[in-house]
C-alpha positions in Angstrom: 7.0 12.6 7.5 4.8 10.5 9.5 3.4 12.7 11.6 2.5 14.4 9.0 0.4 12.0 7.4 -0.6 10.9 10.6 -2.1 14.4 11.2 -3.6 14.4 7.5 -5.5 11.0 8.4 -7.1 12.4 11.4 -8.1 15.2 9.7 -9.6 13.8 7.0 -11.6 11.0 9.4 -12.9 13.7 11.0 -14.0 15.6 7.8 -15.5 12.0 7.3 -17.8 11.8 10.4 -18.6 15.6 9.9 -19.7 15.0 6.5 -21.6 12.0 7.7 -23.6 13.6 10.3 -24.4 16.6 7.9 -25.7 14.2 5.0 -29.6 13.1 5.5 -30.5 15.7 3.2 -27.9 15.3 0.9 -28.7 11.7 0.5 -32.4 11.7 -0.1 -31.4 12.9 -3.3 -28.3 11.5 -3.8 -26.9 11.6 -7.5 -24.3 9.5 -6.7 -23.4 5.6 -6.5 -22.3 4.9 -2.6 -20.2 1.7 -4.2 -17.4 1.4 -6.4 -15.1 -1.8 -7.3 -11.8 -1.8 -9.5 -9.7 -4.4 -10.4 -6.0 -3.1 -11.3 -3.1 -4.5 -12.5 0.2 -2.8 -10.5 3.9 -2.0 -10.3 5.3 -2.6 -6.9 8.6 -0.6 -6.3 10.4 -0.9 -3.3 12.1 2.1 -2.1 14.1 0.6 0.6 16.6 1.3 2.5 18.3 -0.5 5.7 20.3 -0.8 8.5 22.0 -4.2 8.6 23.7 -5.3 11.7 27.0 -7.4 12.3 28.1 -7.8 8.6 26.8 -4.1 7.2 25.6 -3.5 3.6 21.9 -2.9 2.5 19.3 -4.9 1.4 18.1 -4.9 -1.8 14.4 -6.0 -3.1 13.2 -7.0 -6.4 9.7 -5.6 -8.1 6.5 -6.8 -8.4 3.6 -6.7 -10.6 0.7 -8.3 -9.1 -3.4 -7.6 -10.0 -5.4 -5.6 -6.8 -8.9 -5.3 -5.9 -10.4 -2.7 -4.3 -13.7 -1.8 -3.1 -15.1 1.9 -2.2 -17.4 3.3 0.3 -18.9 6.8 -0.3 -20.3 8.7 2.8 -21.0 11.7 0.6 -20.8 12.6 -3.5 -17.3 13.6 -2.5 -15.9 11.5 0.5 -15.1 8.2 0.8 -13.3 4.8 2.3 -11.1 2.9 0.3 -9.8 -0.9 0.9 -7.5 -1.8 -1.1 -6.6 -6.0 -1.5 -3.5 -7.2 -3.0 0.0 -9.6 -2.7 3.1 -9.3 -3.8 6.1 -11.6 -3.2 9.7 -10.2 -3.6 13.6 -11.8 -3.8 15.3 -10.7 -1.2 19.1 -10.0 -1.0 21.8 -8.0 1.1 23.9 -6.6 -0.7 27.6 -5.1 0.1 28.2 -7.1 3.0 31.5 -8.0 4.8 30.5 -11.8 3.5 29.2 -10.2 0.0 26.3 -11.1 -1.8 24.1 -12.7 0.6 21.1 -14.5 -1.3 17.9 -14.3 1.3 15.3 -16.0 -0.8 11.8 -14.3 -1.3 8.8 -13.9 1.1 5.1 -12.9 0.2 3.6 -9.8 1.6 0.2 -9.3 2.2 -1.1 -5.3 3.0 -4.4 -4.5 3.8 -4.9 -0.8 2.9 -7.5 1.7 4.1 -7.6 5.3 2.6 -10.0 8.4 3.5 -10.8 9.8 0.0 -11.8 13.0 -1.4 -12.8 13.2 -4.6 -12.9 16.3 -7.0 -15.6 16.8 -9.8 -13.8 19.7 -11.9 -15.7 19.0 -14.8 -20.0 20.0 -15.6 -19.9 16.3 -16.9 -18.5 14.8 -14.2 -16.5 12.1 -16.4 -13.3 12.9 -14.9 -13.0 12.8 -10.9 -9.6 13.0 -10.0 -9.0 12.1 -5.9 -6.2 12.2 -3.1 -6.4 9.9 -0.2 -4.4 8.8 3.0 -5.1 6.3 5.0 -3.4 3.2 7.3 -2.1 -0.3 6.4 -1.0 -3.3 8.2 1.5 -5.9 6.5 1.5 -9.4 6.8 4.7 -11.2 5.8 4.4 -15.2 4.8 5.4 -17.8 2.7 9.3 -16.8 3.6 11.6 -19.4 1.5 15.4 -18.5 3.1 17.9 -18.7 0.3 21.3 -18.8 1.2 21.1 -18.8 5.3 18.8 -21.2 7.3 16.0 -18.7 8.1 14.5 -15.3 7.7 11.7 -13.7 9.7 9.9 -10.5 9.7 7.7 -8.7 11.9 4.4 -8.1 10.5 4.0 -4.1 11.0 1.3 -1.3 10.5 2.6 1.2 8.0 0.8 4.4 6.1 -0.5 5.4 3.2 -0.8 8.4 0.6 -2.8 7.9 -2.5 -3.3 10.3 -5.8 -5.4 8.7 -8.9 -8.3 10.0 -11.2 -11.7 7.9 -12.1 -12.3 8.4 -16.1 -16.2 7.2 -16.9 -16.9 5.3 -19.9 -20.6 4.9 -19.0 -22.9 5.8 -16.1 -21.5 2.7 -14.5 -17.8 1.9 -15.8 -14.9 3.5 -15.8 -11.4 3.5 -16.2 -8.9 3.9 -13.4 -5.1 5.3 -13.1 -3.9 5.6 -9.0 -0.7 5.8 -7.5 0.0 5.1 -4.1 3.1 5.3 -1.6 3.4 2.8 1.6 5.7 3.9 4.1 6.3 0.5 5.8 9.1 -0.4 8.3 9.8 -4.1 9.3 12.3 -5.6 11.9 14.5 -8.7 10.3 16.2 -11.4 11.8 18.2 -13.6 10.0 19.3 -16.9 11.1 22.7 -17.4 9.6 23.8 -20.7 11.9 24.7 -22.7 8.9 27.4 -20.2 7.3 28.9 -19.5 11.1 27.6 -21.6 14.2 24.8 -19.6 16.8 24.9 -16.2 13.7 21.7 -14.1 14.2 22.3 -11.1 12.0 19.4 -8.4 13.0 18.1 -5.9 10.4 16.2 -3.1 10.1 14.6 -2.0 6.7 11.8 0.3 5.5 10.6 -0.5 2.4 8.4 2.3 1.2 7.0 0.8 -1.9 5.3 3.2 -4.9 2.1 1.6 -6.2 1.5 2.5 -10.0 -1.7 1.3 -10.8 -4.2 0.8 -14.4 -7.3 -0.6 -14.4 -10.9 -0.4 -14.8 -14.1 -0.4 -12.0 -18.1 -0.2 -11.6 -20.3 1.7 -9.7 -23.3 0.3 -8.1 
């Protein structure tokens, strides 16, 4: 699965820098807006899954619904860069242990997101512009608060991305947004369980693959 989203982001840079270098023309008489911002509000959903060492079972993480800011770049009428801003935090637990229920707090993620774009005008009006992107992220984990055992870290990781949304206008310069997105994110956990059982590191390995439903609204200018 990641290679192939690995091959879709090269292939849509390069349609980027192709595009780009074929656009003088095209932008003398540009009918099109090369910024865009949206604010959203969104559903994080963690699709995780793990592998928990020593005492077995899976870990379990809670949703999110945080607001998002993006801003959007537009090499051409119909390509364009995407960064996306946002953080979530999420309770942690493991879950069908040989100790049980293990409570391991929350921590705060933070994941930059950068998406290639293409976006479709199927309609003469141009009011609705539907769009698929992919793209890269890297994840910053902080503000870890430890629960039931004396620590919990996690490796800050670079994951990817796969985006679907449309762009409904209200005016020449607002519009409504709906976008879904799907990071496929891996991190490496260690959790320091000394004070249940003296000198207990318990190592884990967890992809959380969030979905990202998204509502908002944005502005060109």
């Amino acid at each position: 699965m990641r290679k192939i989203f690995l091959t879709l982001l090269s292939v849509t840079f390069l349609g980027i820098g192709f595009a780009s270098a074929q656009e003088s023309e095209e932008v003398k008489t540009a009918d099109f807006s090369k910024w865009q911002v949206r604010l959203r509000g969104v559903g994080v959903i963690p699709n995780e899954s793990s592998t928990i060492g020593i005492i077995g079972g899976e870990a379990a993480i809670s949703n999110s619904f945080i607001p998002e800011l993006d801003f959007t770049y537009f090499f051409t009428k119909n390509i364009a860069a995407e960064l996306i801003l946002g953080t979530t935090k999420h309770d942690v637990k493991a879950v069908g242990t040989a100790a049980g229920e293990v409570d391991l707090g929350s921590v705060w993620l933070l994941p930059p997101t950068l998406t290639a774009q293409y976006h479709f005008y199927p309609t003469k009006d141009k009011l609705f512009k539907p769009y698929i992107g992919a793209g890269v992220n890297y994840t910053i984990f902080y503000g870890v608060k430890s629960g039931d055992v004396a620590d919990v870290t996690y490796d800050n990781a670079f994951g990817y991305a796969a985006q679907i949304g449309f762009d409904l206008m209200l005016t020449d310069k607002f519009f409504l947004n709906v976008d879904a997105k799907r990071l496929f994110l891996n991190t490496d956990v260690t959790v320091d369980a000394s004070n249940l059982v003296p000198g207990l590191s318990i190592p884990a390995d967890v992809d959380i693959d969030p979905w990202l439903f998204g509502f908002g609204v944005g502005m060109k200018f």
